[in-house]
ZAKOL-872081 format. One record per residue (C-alpha): residue in three letters; x, y negated, z negated. Coordinates in steps of 0.02 Angstrom, whole numbers. Layout:
REM ZAKOL-872081
<'ala', <X, Y, Z>>
...
//
This chain:
REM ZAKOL-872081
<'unk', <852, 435, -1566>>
<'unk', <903, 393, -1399>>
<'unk', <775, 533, -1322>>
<'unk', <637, 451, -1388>>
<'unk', <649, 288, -1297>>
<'unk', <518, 354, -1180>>
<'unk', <417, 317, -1307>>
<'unk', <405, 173, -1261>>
<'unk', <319, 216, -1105>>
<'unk', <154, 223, -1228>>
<'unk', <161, 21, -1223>>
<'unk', <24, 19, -1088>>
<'unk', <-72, 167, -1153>>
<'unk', <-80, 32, -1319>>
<'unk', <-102, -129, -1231>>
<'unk', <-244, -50, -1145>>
<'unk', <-338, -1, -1290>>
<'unk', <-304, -166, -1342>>
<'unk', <-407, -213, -1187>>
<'unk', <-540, -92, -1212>>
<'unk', <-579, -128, -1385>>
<'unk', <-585, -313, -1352>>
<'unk', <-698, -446, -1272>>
<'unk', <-641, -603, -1190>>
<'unk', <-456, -634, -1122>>
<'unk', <-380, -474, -1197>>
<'unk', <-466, -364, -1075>>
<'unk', <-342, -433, -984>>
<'unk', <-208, -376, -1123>>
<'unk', <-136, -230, -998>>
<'unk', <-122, -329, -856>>
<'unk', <-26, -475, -950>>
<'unk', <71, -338, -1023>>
<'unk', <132, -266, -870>>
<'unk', <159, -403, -768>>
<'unk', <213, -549, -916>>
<'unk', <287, -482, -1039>>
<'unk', <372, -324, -968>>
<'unk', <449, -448, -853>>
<'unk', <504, -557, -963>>
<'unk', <576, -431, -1074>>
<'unk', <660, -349, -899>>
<'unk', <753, -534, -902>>
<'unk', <816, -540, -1064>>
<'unk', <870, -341, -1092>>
<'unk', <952, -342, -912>>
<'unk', <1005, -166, -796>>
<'unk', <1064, -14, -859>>
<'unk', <1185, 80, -730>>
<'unk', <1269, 182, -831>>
<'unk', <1234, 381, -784>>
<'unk', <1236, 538, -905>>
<'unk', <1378, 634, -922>>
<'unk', <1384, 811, -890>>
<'unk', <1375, 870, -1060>>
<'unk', <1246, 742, -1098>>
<'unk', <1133, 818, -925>>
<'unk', <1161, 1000, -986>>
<'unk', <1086, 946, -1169>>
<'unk', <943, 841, -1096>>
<'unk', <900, 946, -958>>
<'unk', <823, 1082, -1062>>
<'unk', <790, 973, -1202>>
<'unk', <579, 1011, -1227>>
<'unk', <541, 821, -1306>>
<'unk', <540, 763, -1137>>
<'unk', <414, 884, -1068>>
<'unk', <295, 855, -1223>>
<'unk', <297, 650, -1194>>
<'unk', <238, 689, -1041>>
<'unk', <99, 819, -1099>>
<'unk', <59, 707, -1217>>
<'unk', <-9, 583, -1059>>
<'unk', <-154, 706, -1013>>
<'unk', <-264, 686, -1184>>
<'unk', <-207, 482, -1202>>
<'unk', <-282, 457, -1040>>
<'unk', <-428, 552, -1036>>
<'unk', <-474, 486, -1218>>
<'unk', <-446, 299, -1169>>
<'unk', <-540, 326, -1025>>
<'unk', <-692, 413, -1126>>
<'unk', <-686, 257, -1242>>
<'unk', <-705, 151, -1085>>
<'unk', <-831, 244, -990>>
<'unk', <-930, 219, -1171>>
<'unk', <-902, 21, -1177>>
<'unk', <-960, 2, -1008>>
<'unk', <-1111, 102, -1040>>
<'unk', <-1161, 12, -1196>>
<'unk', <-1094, -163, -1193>>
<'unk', <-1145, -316, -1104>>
<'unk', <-993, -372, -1011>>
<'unk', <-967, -518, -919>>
<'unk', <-907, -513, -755>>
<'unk', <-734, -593, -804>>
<'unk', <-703, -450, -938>>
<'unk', <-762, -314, -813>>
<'unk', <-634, -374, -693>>
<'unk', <-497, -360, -845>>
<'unk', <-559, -226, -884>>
<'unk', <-558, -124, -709>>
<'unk', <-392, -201, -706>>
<'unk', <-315, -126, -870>>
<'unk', <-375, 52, -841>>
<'unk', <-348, 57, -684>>
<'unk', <-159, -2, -737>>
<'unk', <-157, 136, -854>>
<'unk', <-227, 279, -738>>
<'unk', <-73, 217, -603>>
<'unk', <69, 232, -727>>
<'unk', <4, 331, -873>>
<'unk', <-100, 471, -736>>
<'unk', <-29, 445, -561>>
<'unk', <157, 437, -605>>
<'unk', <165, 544, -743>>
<'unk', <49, 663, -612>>
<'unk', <186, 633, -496>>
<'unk', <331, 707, -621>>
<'unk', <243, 854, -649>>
<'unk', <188, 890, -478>>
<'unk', <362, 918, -445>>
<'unk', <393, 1055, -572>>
<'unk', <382, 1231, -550>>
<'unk', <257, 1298, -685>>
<'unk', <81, 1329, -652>>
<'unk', <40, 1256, -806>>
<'unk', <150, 1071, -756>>
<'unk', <76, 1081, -577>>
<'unk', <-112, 1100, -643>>
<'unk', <-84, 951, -772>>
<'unk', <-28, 865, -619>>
<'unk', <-182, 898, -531>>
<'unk', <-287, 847, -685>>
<'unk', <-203, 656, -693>>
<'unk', <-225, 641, -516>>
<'unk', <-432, 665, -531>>
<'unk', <-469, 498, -618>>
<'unk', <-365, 416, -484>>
<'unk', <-460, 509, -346>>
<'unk', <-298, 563, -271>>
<'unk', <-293, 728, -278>>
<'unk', <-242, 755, -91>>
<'unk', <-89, 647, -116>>
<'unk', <-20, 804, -215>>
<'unk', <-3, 916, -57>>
<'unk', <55, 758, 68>>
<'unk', <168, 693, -72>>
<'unk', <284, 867, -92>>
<'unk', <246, 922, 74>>
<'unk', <242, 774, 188>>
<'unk', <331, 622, 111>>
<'unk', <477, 709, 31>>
<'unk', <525, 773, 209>>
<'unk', <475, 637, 320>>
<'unk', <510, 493, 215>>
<'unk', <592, 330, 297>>
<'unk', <539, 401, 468>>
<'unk', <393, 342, 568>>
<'unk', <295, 490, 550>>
<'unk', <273, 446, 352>>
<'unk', <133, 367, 308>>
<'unk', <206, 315, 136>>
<'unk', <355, 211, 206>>
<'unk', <308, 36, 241>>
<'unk', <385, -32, 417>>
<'unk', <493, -188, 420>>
<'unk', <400, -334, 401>>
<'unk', <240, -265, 373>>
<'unk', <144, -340, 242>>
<'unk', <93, -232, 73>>
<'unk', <-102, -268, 125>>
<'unk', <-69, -184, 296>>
<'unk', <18, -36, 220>>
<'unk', <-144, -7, 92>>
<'unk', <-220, 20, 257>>
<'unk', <-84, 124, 351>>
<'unk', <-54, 212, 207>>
<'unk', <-213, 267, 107>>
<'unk', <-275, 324, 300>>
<'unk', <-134, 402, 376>>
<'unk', <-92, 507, 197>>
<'unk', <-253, 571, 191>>
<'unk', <-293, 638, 372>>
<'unk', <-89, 691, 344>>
<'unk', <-147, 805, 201>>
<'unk', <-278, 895, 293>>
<'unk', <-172, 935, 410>>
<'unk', <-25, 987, 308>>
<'unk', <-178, 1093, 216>>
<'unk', <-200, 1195, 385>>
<'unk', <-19, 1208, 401>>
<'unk', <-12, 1297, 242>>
<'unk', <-180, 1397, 258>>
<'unk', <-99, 1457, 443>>
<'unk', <51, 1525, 368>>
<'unk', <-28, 1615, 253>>
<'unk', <-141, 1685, 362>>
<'unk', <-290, 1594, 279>>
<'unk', <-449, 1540, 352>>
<'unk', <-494, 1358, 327>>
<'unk', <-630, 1400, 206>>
<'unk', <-527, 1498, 102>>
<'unk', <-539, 1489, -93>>
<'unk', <-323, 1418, -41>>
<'unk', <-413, 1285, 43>>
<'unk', <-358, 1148, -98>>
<'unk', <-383, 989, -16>>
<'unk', <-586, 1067, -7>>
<'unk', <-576, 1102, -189>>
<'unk', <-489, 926, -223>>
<'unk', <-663, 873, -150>>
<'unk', <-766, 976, -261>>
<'unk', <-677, 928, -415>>
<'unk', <-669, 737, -390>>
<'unk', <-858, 730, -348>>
<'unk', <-890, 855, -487>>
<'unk', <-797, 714, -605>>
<'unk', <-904, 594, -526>>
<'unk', <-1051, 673, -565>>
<'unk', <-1013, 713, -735>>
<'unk', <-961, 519, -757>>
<'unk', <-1154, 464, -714>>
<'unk', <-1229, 612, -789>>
<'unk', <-1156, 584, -968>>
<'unk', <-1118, 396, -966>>
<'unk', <-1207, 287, -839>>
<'unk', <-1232, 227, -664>>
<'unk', <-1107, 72, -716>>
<'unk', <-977, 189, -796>>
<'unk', <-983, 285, -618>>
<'unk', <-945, 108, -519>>
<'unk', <-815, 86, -649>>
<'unk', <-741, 259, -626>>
<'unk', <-748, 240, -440>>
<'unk', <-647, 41, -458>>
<'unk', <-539, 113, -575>>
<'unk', <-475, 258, -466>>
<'unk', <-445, 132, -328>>
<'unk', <-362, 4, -411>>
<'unk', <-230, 138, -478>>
<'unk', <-193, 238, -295>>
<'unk', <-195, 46, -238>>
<'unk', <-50, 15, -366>>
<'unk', <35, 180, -320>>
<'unk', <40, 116, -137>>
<'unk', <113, -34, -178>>
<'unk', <255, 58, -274>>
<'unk', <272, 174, -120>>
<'unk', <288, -1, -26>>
<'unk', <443, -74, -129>>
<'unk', <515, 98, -128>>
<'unk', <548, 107, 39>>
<'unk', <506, -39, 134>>
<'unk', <628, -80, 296>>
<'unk', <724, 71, 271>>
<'unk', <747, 214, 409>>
<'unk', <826, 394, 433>>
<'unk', <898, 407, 620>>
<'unk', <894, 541, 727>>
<'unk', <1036, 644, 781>>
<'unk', <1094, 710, 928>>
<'unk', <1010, 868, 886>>
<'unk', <849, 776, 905>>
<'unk', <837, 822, 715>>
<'unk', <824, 657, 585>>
<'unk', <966, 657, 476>>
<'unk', <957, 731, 303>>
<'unk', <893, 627, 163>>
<'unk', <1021, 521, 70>>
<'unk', <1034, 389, -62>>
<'unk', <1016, 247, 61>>
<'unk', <824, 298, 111>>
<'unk', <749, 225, -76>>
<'unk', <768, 60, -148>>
<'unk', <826, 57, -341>>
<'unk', <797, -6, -485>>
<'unk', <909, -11, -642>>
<'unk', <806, -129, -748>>
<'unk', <795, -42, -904>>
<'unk', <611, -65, -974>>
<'unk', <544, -27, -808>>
<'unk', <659, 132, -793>>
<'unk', <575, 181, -960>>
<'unk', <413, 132, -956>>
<'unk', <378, 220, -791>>
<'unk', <499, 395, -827>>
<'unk', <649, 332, -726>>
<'unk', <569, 327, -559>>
<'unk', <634, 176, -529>>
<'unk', <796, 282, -493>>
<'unk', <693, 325, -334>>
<'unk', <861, 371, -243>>
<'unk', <916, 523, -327>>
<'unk', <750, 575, -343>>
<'unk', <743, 591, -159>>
<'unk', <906, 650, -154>>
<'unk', <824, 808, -246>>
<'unk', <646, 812, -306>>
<'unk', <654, 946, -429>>
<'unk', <770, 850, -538>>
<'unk', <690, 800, -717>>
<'unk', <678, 589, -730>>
<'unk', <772, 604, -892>>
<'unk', <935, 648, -812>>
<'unk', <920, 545, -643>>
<'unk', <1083, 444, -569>>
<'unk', <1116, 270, -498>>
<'unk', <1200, 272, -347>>
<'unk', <1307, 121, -284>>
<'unk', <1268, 136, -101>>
<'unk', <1086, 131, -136>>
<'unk', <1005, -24, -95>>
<'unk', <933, -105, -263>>
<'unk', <765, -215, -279>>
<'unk', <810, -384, -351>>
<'unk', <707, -380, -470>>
<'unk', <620, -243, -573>>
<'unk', <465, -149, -516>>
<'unk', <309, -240, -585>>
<'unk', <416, -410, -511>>
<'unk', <420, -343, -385>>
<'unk', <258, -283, -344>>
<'unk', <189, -474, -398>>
<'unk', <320, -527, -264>>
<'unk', <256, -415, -151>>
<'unk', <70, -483, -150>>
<'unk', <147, -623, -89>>
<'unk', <218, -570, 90>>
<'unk', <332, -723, 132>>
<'unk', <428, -717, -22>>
<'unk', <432, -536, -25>>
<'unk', <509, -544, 152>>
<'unk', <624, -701, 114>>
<'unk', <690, -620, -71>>
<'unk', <697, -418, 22>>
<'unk', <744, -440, 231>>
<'unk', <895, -501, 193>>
<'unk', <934, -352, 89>>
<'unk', <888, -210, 233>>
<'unk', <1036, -132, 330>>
<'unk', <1027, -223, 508>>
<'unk', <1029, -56, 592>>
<'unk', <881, -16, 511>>
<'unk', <800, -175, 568>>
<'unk', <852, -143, 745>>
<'unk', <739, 14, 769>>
<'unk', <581, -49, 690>>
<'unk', <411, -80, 782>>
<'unk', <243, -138, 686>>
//
């Protein structure tokens, strides 16, 4: 019974059809769920530290339940957001239960799309890596697919990464920094990749120009089969979820640094260059990667069977406190600058 406790990672796929299906305050019901009652819940249940043992990593590693909860993500998603592109097309909102419900899909599409996207993208399968793809096309993120395993997983807690926020930078200066720089970072990693393969840049390999195609194609087919307010929707939607995944790429790795060696080389990856998590709901509802630090450590490792490590540094609080304290950037620096290595501080520069 233990496996299926990511299970429970369906909460926000059910609070926000709570949302959909309602009028008034509880279009709001995804938001208060994420960011009240997980919370709350966080509090009371506590942190979870203890990792697998060997025996129980062998069993869960190739155990296929945790591949099919996360299958089961692609048809929840694009249902729910079917039902809502329908609402929005037919019903006479106000403009306080548009904003909840922007809010609650766009909530959804960040944990129940993006991460879930994220997982997969890191699998080998052409089948995983093309689900992938499909959860990121709601968000409008597709790019973030080639600068995510090609660009942040090697660069990460180094200048040249767009997706690690610089000490004392606020979260609404990294939206900026981040959305920008990852984007021009994937074209370029594109041509990298179409070079080396001897590929022209209007090859058929050319993803990041099929990324385009496909994401305007959704677009299209949004307005063309719903409305002109269900394609405004679409379009708020997918930027209030990659706006959410930037904000978890900001508590991730805020403040924290790889150095260079003498080599001129930065030193490897380690478990110091991701802050942690161990509060259990969180860890659940969002596949473990709030055990961010191993999953640097090595990408292709399933979420189910990520470690703790003591000598990573470890949020405070649990991630959707922490994103709330993060919208506020003097108690986000007063609760987290305290917590960054001082040798880390020393060789920052906004």
């Amino acid at each position: 019974m233990k496996d299926l406790k990511y299970l429970a990672a369906y909460t926000i796929p059910l609070a926000t059809a709570l949302s959909i299906g309602s009028r008034g305050w509880l279009t709001f019901s995804a938001v208060l769920f994420a960011f009240i009652v997980i919370p709350v819940i966080e509090v009371i249940v506590g942190k979870d530290s203890i990792n697998l043992s060997k025996n129980e990593v062998q069993k869960k590693k190739g155990n296929r339940i945790f591949d099919i909860m996360l299958y089961l993500n692609l048809p929840i998603v694009f249902s729910l957001l079917y039902w809502s592109f329908t609402n929005i097309s037919n019903i006479d909102y106000s403009l306080f239960e548009l904003i909840g419900l922007s809010y609650s899909v766009g909530i959804l599409l960040a944990t129940n799309a993006i991460n879930v996207a994220h997982e997969l993208g890191h699998r080998t399968t052409l089948f995983e890596r093309t689900l992938s793809k499909t959860l990121y096309m709601p968000c409008l993120y597709m790019h973030f697919y080639i600068e995510h395993n090609y660009g942040h997983h090697l660069k990460v807690a180094t200048p040249e990464d767009g997706a690690t926020a610089k000490y004392n930078q606020t979260v609404y200066s990294f939206w900026v920094s981040s959305v920008t720089k990852q984007y021009f970072d994937a074209w370029k990693k594109q041509k990298e990749l179409l070079s080396n393969s001897g590929s022209s840049f209007y090859s058929f390999k050319n993803d990041m120009i099929w990324y385009l195609i496909i994401q305007s194609a959704y677009l299209a087919g949004v307005y063309a089969v719903f409305s002109y307010k269900a394609l405004v929707f679409a379009v708020f939607i997918g930027v209030i979820s990659f706006l959410f995944l930037e904000t978890i790429n900001y508590i991730e790795h805020y403040g924290l640094r790889r150095f260079k060696a003498s080599s001129g080389r930065y030193e490897r990856v380690q478990e110091i260059h991701s802050w942690n998590s161990n509060h259990s709901i969180g860890r659940i509802v969002l596949y473990e990667l709030t055990r961010h630090s191993d999953h640097h450590y090595k990408a292709s490792k399933k979420y189910q069977i990520l470690d703790c490590f003591e000598k990573s540094p470890e949020l405070p609080f649990g991630y959707p406190s922490s994103i709330i304290l993060s919208l506020f950037p003097p108690l986000w620096f007063r609760a987290i600058n305290p917590l960054v290595p001082e040798k880390m501080k020393s060789k920052q520069k906004l």
